[in-house]
N, C-alpha and C positions, 0 to 999 in steps of 0.2 A: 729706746736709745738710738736707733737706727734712723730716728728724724731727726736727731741731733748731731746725727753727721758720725752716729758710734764716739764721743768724745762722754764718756762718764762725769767727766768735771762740770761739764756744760748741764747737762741732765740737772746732776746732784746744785749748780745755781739754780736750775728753773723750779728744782723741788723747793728749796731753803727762801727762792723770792714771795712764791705762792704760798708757803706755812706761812711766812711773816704777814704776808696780807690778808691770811684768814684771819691770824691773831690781830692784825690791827682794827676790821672789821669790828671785832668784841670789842679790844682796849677803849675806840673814841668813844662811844657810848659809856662808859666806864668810867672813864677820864672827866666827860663833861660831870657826870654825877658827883663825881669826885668836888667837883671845884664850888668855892664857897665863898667867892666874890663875886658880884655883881656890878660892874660898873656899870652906867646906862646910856652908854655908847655901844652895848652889845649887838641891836638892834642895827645899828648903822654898820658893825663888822660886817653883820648876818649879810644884809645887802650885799656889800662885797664880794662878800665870799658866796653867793648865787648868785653876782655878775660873773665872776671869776668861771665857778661851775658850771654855769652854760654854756660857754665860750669852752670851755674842754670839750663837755659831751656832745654838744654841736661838732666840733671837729671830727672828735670818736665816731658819730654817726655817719656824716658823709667823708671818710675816707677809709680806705684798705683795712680789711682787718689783718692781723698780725698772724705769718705761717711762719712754718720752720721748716717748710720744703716743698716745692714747688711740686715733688710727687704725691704730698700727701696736704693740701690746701683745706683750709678746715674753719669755718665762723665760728668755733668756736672753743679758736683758741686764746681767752683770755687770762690773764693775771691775775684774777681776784672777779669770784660770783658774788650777784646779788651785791654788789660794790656802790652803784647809785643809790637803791634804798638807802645805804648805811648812810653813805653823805648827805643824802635828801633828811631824813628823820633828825640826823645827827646837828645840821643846823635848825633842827625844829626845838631840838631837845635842847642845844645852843639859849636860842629867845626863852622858854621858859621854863628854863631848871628851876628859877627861883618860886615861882609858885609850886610845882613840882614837890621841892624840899621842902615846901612851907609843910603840904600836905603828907608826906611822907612822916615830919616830923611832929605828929599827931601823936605819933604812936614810938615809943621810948624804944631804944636801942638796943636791952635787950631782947623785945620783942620782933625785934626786925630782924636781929640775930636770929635769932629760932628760924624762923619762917623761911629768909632765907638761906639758909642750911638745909633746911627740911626741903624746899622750893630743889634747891641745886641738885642735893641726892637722890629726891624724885626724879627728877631728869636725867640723872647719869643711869641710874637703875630702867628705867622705861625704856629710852635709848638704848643702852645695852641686851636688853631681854628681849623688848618684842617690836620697840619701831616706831611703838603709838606714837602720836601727838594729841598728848591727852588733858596738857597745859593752855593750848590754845598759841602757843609757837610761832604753828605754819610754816616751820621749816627755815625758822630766822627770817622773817620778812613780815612778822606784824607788826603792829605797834604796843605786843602786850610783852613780845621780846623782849626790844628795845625799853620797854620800860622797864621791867627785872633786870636788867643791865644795869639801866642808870640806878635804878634803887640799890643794887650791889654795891657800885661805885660809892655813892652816899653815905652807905653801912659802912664800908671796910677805914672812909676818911676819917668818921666818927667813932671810931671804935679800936683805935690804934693801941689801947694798951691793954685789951685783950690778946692782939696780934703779939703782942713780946710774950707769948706766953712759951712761944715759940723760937730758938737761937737763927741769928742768921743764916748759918752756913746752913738750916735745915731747908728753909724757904730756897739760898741758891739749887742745894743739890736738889731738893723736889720740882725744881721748875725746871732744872734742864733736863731732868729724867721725861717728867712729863711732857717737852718736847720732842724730844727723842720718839717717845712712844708714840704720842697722837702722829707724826709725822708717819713711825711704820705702818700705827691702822689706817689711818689714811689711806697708803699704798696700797696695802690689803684690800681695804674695801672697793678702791675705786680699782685696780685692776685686777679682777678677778681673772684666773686662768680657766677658759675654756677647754674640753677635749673632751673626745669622741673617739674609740677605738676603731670608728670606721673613718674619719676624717683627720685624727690625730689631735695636732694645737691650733686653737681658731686664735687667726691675730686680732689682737685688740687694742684700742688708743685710745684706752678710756684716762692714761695716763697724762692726754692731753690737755684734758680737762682741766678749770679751774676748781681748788680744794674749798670746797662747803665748810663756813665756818661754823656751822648749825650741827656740830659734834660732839660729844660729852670732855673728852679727851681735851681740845683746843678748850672746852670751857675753864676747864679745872685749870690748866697750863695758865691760861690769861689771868686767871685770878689768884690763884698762886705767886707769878710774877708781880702784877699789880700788889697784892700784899706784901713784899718781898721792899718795892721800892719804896712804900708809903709808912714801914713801920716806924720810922724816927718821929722826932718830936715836930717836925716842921713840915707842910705839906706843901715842898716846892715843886712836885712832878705837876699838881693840877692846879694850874692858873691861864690865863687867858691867852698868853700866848705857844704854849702847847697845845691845847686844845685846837686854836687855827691851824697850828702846824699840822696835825692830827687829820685834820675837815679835809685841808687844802691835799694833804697826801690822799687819801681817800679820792679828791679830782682826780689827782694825777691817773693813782692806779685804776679810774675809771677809764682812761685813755691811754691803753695797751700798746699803741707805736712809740710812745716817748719811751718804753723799758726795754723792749724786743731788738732794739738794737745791739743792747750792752752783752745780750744772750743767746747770741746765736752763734753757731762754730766758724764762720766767715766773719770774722770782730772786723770791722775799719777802722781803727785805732783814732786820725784826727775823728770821724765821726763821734766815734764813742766819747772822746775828750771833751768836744763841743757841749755835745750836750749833757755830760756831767755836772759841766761846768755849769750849764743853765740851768739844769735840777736844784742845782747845790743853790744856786744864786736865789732860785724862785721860792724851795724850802727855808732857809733861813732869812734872806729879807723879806717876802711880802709878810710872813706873820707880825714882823718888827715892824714893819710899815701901818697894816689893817688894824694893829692894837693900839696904834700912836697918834692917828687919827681923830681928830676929836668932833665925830658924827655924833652929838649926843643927842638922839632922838629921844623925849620921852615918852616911855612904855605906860602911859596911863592908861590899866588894861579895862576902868571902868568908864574912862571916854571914849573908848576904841569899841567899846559894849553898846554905848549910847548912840556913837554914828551908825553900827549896825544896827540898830532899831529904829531909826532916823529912815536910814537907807531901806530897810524892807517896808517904813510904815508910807515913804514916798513911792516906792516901786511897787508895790504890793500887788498892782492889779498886774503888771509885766511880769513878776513871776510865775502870779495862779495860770495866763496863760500861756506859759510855758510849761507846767506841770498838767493841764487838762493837753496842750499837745503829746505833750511827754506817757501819758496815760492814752491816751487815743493812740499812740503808737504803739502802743506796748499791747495795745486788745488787737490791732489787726495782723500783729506777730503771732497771736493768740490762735486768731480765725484761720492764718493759713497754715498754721499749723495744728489745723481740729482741735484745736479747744487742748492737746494735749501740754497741762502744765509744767511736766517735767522740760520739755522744750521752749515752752515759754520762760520756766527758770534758768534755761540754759541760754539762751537769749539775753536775758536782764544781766546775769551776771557774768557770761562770758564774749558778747558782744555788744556790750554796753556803748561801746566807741559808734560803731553802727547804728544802732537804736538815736544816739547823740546827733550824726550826722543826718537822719527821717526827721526828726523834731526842729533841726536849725534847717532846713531847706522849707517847710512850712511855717517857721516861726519869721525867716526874715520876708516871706511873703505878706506877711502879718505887720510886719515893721514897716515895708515897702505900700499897704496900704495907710500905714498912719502916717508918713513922712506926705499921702497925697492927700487926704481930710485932715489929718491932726485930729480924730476922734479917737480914740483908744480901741473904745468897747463897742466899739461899730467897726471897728478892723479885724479885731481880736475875732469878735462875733463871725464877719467874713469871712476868717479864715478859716476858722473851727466847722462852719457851715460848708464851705469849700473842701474843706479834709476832710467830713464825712460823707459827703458827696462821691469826692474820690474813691473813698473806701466800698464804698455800695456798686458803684462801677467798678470798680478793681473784680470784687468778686464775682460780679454777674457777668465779666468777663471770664473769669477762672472756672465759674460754672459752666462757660457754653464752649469753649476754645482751649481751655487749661493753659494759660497762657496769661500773664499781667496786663494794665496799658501800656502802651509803649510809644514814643514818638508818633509812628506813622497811622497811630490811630486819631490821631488828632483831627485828623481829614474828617472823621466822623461826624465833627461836629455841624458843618456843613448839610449832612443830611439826616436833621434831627427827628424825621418820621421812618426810618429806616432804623435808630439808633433805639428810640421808643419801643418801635415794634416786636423789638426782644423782651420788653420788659414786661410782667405779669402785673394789670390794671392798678388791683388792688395795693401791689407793691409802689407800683408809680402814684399809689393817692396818699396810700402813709408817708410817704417822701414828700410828699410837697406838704403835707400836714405839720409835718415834725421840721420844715426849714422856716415856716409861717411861723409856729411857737419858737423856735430860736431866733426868729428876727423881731418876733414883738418884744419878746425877754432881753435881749440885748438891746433895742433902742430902749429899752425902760430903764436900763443900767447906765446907760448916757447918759441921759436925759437927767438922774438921779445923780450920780459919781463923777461924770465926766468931766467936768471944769478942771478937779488938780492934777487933769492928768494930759495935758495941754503940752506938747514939744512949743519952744521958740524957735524960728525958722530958719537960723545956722543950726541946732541939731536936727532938723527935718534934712536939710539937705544934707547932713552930715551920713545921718541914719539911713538915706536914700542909696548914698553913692556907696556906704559899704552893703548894702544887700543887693543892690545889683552888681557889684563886682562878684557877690558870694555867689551868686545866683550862675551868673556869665559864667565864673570859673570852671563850669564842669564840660562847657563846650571846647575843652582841653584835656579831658576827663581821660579819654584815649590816647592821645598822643604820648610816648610811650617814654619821652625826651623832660616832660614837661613839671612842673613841679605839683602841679593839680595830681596826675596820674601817679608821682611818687606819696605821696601824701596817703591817697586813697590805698596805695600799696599795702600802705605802714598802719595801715586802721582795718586791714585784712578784708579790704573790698575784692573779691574775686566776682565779676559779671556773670560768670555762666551762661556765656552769649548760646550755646546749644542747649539748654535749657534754660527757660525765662524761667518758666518756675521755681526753678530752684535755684534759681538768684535770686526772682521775690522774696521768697522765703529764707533766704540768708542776708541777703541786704536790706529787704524792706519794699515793698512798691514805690512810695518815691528815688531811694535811690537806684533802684533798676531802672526807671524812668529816664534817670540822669548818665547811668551808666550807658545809656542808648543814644542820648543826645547825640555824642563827638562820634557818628558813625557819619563816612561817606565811601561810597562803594571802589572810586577808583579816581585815580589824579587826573586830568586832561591831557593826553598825550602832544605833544608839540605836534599841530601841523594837521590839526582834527578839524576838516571839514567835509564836506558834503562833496565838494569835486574830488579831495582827495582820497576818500572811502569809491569811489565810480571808482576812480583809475584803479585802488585795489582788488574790486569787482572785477575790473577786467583779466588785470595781470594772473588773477588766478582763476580765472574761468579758461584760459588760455593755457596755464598749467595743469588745469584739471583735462583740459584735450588730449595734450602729451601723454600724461599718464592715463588718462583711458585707451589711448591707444594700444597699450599690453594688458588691458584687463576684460573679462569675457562677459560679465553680467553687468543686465541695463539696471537691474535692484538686487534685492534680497532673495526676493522669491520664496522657496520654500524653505531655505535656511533657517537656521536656530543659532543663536549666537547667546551665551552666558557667559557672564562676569561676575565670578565669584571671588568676594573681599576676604581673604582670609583673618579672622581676628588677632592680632597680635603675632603673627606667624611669621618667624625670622632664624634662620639657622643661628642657632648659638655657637656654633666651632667657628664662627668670624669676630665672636667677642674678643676685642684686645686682651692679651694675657692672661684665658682664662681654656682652660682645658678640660673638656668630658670626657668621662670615662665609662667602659661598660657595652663600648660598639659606637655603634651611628646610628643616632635615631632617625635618621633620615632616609633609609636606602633607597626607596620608590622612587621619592621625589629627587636625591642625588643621581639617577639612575637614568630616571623619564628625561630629565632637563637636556642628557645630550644626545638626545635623540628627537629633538621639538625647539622651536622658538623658546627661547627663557633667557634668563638674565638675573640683573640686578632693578630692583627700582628705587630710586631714591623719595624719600616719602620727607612729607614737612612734615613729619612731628614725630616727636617720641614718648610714646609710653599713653597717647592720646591723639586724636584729630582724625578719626575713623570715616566721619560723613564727610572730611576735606578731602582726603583721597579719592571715595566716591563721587565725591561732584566735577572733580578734576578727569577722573576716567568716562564718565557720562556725557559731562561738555567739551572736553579736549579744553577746555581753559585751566587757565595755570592760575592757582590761588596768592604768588609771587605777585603777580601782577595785580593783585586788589593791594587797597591802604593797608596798612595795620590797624586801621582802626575799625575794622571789620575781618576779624578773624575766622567765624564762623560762617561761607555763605550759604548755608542750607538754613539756618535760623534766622538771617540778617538780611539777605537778599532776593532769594526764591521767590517766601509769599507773598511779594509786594512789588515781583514784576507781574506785567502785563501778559506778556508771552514768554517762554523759554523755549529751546530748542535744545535735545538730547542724542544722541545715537540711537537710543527705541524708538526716535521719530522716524528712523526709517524702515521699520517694521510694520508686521501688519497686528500686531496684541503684541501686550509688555506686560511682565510682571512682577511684584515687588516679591523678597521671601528674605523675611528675618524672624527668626525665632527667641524673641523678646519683645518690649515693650514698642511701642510705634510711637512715642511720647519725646523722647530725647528726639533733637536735631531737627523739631519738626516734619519729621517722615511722611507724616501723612498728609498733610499739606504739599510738602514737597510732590512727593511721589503723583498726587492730582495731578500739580501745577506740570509736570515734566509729561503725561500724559500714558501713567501706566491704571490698564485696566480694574488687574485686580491687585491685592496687598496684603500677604500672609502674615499676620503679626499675632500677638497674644492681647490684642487691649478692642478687641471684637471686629468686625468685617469679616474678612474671610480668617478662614479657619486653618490652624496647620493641623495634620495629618499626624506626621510622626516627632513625636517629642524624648523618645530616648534620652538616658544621660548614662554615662557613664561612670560606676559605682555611687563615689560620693562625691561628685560635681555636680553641682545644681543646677549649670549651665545642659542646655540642650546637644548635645555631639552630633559633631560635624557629620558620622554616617548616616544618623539621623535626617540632617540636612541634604545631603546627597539624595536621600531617596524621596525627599521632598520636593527635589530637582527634576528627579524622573519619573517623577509622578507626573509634572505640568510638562515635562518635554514630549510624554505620550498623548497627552489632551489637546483636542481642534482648538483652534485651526494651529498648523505648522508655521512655519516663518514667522516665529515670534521669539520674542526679545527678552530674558530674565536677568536681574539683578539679585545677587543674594548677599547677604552680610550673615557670617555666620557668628557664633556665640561662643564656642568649647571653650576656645582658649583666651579667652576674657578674665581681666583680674576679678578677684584676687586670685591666687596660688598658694594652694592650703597644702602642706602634705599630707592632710587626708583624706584628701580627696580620691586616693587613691592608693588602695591595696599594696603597693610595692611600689618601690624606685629604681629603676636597673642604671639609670643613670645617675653618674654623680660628678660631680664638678670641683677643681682646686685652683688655685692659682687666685687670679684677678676676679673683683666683677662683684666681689662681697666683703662686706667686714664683720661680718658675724654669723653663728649657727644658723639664726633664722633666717636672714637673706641667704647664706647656701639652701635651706629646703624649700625659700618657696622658688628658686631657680631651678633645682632637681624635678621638683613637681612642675612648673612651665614644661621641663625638657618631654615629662612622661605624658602631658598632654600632646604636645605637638607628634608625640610620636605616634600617639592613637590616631590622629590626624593622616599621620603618612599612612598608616595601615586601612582608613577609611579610604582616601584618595587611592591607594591602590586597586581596591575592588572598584571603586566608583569608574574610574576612566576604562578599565574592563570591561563593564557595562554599557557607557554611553557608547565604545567603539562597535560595540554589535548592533546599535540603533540603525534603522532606515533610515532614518531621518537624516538628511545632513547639518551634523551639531558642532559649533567652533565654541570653543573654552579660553576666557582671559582669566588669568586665577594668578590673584595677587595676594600677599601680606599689606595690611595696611601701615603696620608703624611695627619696631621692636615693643615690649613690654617695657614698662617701667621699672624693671628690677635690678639691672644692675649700677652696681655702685664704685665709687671710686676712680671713675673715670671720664675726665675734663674735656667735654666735649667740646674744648679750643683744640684739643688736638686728636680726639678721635670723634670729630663730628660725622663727619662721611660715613666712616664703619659702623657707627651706632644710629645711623639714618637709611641703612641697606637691610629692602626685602627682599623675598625671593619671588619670581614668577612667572610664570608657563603659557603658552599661546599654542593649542591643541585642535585640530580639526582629524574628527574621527571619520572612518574607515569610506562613508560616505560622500563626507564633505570630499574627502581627499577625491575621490574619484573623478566629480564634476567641477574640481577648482585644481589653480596652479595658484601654485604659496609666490605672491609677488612681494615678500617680504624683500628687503635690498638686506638685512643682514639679521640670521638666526640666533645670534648670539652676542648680547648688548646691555648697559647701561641705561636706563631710559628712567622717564615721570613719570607718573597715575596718566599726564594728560596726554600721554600718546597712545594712548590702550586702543583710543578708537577707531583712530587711522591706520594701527599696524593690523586691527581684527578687519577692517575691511581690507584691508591686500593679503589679508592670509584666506578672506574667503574671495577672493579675486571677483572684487564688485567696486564698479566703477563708481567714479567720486562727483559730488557737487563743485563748487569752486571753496567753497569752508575747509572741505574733507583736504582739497589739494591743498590749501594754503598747511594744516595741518599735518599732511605729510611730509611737506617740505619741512616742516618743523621739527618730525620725529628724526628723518631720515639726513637734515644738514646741521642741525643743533645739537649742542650738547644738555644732560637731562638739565631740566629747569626747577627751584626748590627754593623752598623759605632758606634763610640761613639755616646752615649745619652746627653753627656753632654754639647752639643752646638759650639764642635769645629771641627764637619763637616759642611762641606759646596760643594754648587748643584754648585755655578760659579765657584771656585777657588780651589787649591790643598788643602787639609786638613791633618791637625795633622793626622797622624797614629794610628792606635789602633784598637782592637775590644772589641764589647760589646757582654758578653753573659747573656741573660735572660733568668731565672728557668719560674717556672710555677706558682711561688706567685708574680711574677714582680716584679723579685730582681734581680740585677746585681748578680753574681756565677763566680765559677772558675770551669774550666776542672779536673776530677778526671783520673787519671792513664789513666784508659780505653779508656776517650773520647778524651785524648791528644792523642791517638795513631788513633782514630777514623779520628778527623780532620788532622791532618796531612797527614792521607791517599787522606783525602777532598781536600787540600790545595795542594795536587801534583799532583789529575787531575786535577786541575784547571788549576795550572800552565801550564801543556805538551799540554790542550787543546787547550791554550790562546799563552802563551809567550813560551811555552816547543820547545820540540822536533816531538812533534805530536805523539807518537809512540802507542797512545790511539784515534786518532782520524781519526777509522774507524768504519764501522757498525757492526761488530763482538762484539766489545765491547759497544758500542754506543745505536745499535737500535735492534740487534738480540736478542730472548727471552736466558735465559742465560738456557745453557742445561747441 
């Protein structure tokens, strides 16, 4: 009651609105059964009334859903569940009650009695005892429900003087009793009270919810009532115009802002008036209007029989191939997911929309070939020939690279004895055998069939320009504004741009194909040419002089410099309103920080985007500055540049070490391309050493990691360069992972028992962490070696909840991180760091590690310092509209040093924009900066 402002009254309407709209859910179905006229203009209402329903839930979809308080915002708060079904079915069951009843009434009254009675009590009893769904139900949303409803309705209109066997007043007081009651299980059921002697009462909003009319309680209520109103002699509750009324209420409650106003504890009285008054107007005239109508379509259901056999005996050959696409998609869901059928069941019937959208991007290739021959089956033929083509490359791809086609393979085709040369002879002879037999078979099917199946040449062009629109539309696929990218949203297309593979394998290879299309690396900055990339050559070769002039080394030398990414590592005592208890899991690293370079780093993502942080720390480029249409650049952009340049370019050995797969993010591609030697992963090359875990965490632990560290920091040659991404504290967050919880957590940040453990469990990993990093930097400080540490969190975890990153974006965007040169380093370098204690990106790690080992700069490094040291940190938005799978909203965030979103003053818009054009000429440009003069030579 506390979202409803503490007003009981309020509450007790939102309880009374929701029971009515569960019970009206049953009653239409009920009602239409009920009714035993037919006029045959029903047909013509039905229309209507699905112009009318679209035009609601169109609206309901693209606008606001309906909160009750802006502290506790929620999609899903509506009015009435499963509410489209009912209207959807409900004008089904509208058009053909009357055959319906023909059939029902096969069979005599009192046999329909029995059954269902026996039907109803089975359900209240099964329901009540153990849960099953053992009718075939589904929970109120099939159509064998909805049909025992309406045959209900049917029974109770017919059978009215059984019903008197019964006195009025019994029917009243058993129907408001059994409102009364279903309303309290209701309550009961849906809000259970949680508690825990260790944590007390866990809050819950399950009270939010809309009330399931799929209840034993609301059945009995509804039919009770129903019998209640129908026992007279005259059946004026079910006739045509109640039933509309009935449909069209059902719209309504499908579109939750038209009622949310009348019920919230801030009433605006004109508002609420207005639109009472238009409810009142829309429920009582349009039924009187849609019944009075005289659309008399007739329902000749055996001519409507006739054109559809018309229609498939003319189409016939455009269905089969749509169903042999249809089947050829559904085998290479098959193939990339090993032949296993339980995934392939899971496919068919739970991304069906998906599987739909691989068949229509080949089918209208198929169309687009007949709109250009007008042959059917020499198109069809084509394209079937073409999609298994596809398919056989797809996987001879996935065999040699794990990785789908994708755009930028296209180039291939260009060098078709390079492309061959992969392939195994004898496979390359069955392929061209088996397109031979599908091309003689197909012209034989022409040649035979093909005449009636002849387009005339306004649908040629017709059928043209809709499949190249279909076709074009996905070069908008990313755009993040666009109605292509919302669409594909609401069909559950997630790209999985850091892993193709498992995009193919959730999307399908064509559409991962398509979801690649709408990529471009970076916009053309204003003012990108070739004289004006020289003058910023100069200006910062000229800055890189200045600042070499306080710094002592001409390179690296024998230094060792690591950057290690901490996985998901984020103090949680900065969570908005959420308090740990049980100590500080933190001591070490709260401890070490004010005695070392550290800070805050603000990270573009949450809960995800681990290689974006790392590529940002490695090239000093800010991932703000690419499109959105390219959210990953370790998958997207990497393998398909020519050269790249990194900070272990200026080293003499680099090395990779992640204690997982090397599959995600393209790693190992990458790591080639970026030019590190070796690559410790678990998917073969080199080999890690220590793999520890930590009781029952299956991830590999960070001490682990540590000593995989000082393993290669003891091995020749010295002055070399390591990357580590480590694993411990990777989702998920099991509490059993682990023995004991000494921490525990209240307040903010969860809304239920299991979000508190698997937060308490994050907390006990990261604290193993602190206790690992404490012996570790122990260690590396007794090394000879001289060894500098950048050791960052990549993102917070994904676990906490309840909180609207409109307004605690920053907080829930802040990691922690440490810049450490041990006892060596310290000796032969002065920390030219300008401030120990800051704010900063992923992409200044590289510039502040080279001033803390006091080594002088190229003109990149200097443009980049100026960047660490006069900018504020640089970040995707904070406000939750980036995203690690999919293309994102546009924008950048910049954070001051109080952790405050800021704007660029004069100077530093002239600053960035210098930023912003090598980026571009490095990445997407001209290259005309991307050599070692400007790149990696000291600037002189």
């Amino acid at each position: 009651m506390t979202h409803l402002g503490g007003h009981p009254a309020y509450f007790a309407g939102w309880w009374l609105v929701k029971m009515t709209v569960s019970a009206l859910v049953v009653i239409v179905p009920i009602l239409i059964g009920a009714g035993q006229h037919y006029p045959k203009r029903r047909l013509g209402m039905t229309v209507c009334l699905w112009l009318l329903g679209a035009l609601g839930f169109i609206w309901a979809k693209y606008t606001t859903q309906p909160i009750l308080s802006t502290s506790q915002p929620s999609p899903e708060l509506y009015v009435g569940q499963e509410v489209f079904i009912a209207w959807l079915v409900g004008t089904g069951l509208f058009i053909f009650a009357r055959p319906l009843q023909r059939l029902l009434h096969r069979w005599s009254i009192d046999h329909r009695r029995h059954w269902l009675i026996t039907i109803t009590v089975a359900f209240f009893v099964i329901r009540l005892f153990n849960g099953y769904d053992l009718l075939g139900f589904h929970h109120g949303t099939s159509l064998v429900w909805f049909g025992y409803l309406f045959a209900a309705g049917d029974w109770l209109v017919n059978d009215r003087e059984w019903l008197k066997k019964w006195p009025t007043w019994l029917y009243g007081l058993l129907t408001v009793a059994m409102f009364c009651l279903s309303g309290i299980m209701t309550w009961l059921n849906m809000s259970r009270i949680i508690y825990s002697p260790h944590r007390g009462f866990t809050p819950n909003y399950h009270y939010l919810l809309a009330i399931n009319a799929y209840q034993p309680v609301v059945i009995i209520t509804c039919l009770l009532a129903f019998a209640w109103a129908i026992r007279g002699t005259t059946n004026k509750w079910a006739n045509d115009h109640n039933i509309v009324q009935g449909i069209l209420l059902l719209g309504l409650l499908g579109t939750p802002q038209a009622v949310t106003p009348i019920l919230v504890p801030t009433v605006k009285w004109p508002l609420v008036t207005t639109l009472a008054s238009f409810l009142a107007v829309l429920l009582l005239g349009l039924p009187w209007l849609i019944t009075r109508i005289d659309w008399a379509i007739d329902t000749n259901w055996r001519g409507l029989l006739a054109w559809g056999k018309q229609f498939a005996k003319r189409f016939w050959p455009v269905l089969l191939t749509y169903a042999i696409l249809w089947l050829i998609t559904v085998a290479s869901f098959a193939i990339l997911w090993n032949n296993d059928l339980t995934m392939v069941q899971w496919v068919v019937t739970q991304r069906a929309k998906i599987v739909t959208v691989n068949v229509l991007i080949i089918f209208a290739i198929v169309l687009l070939l007949m709109a250009l021959t007008n042959r059917w089956w020499l198109s069809s033929g084509v394209g079937i020939v073409f999609y298994l083509g596809w398919l056989v490359a797809s996987v001879l791809k996935i065999t040699a690279r794990n990785e789908p086609i994708l755009p930028t393979d296209v180039s291939t085709v260009t060098a078709p004895g390079e492309l061959l040369g992969m392939v195994n002879p004898w496979v390359l002879v069955g392929v061209l055998v088996g397109i031979a037999l599908l091309v003689v078979i197909f012209a034989w099917v022409e040649h035979r069939y093909g005449k009636p199946t002849r387009f005339s040449v306004g649908a040629r062009i017709i059928v043209a320009v809709f499949a190249v629109l279909f076709l074009a539309s996905f070069t908008w696929a990313n755009h993040s504004k666009s109605i292509v990218f919302k669409q594909l949203q609401r069909l559950d297309d997630t790209p999985y741009f850091y892993s193709q593979i498992r995009g193919a394998r959730m999307n399908g290879t064509l559409l991962q194909f398509a979801n690649n299309v709408d990529v471009h690396v970076m916009t053309k900055p204003t003012g990108y040419t070739k004289a004006r990339m020289d003058q910023i050559e100069r200006r910062y070769a000229q800055a890189g002089v200045k600042i070499n002039q306080q710094r002592t080394h001409q390179n690296v030398g024998k230094q060792n410099l690591v950057f290690v990414l901490s996985e998901s590592f984020a103090d949680p005592r900065r969570v908005p309103g959420m308090k740990v208890s049980g100590g500080d899991p933190l001591p070490f690293l709260h401890q070490f920080k004010q005695r070392t370079t550290s800070g805050l780093m603000i990270s573009s993502g949450y809960g995800g985007g681990t290689a974006n942080m790392e590529y940002q720390a490695l090239t000093g480029l800010s991932i703000a500055n690419f499109s959105p249409t390219m959210p990953t650049p370790y998958s997207q952009l990497v393998p398909y540049q020519r050269r790249t340049f990194t900070i272990n370019r200026l080293f003499h050995y680099a090395i990779g070490i992640h204690p997982f797969t090397a599959n995600l993010y393209s790693r190992k591609t990458v790591y080639k391309k970026f030019g590190f030697k070796k690559f410790y992963h678990f998917d073969g090359g080199n080999k890690i050493t220590y793999k520890s875990k930590i009781q029952n965490n299956p991830r590999v632990s960070d001490d682990s990691t540590y000593k995989e560290i000082d393993l290669n920091l003891h091995r020749r040659p010295h002055g070399k360069f390591i990357q580590v991404a480590t694993m411990q504290n990777h989702m998920p967050y099991r509490p059993e992972y682990y023995h004991k919880r000494q921490y525990h957590v209240s307040g903010r940040g969860f809304k239920n028992a299991d979000q508190q453990g698997q937060i308490e469990a994050y907390i006990q990993g990261i604290h193993y962490t602190d206790q690992a990093l404490d012996g570790w930097i122990h260690q590396v400080d007794e090394m000879k070696q001289p060894t500098t540490i950048v050791w960052y969190g990549d993102h917070l975890p994904g676990i906490y909840h309840g909180l609207p990153m409109s307004k605690y974006g920053i907080l829930l965007h802040e990691t922690d991180y440490f810049i450490y040169s041990n006892k060596a380093a310290r000796r032969m370098n002065k920390d030219r760091l300008t401030a120990q204690h800051k704010i900063v990106g992923p992409n200044d790690f590289s510039a502040m590690a080279l001033a803390k080992m006091d080594v002088k700069v190229s003109p990149f490094y200097a443009l980049l310092t100026e960047v660490e040291e006069d900018l504020p940190a640089i970040s995707l938005p904070t406000n939750g509209t980036a995203k690690n799978n999919t293309a994102h909203q546009s924008g950048i965030s910049f954070v001051n040093q109080r952790g405050q979103r800021t704007k660029l003053d004069a100077k530093q818009r002239k600053l960035f924009n210098d930023y912003r054009l090598v980026q571009y000429d490095l990445t997407a440009g001209h290259h005309y900066l991307l050599k070692d003069s400007f790149l990696k030579q000291v600037a002189k």
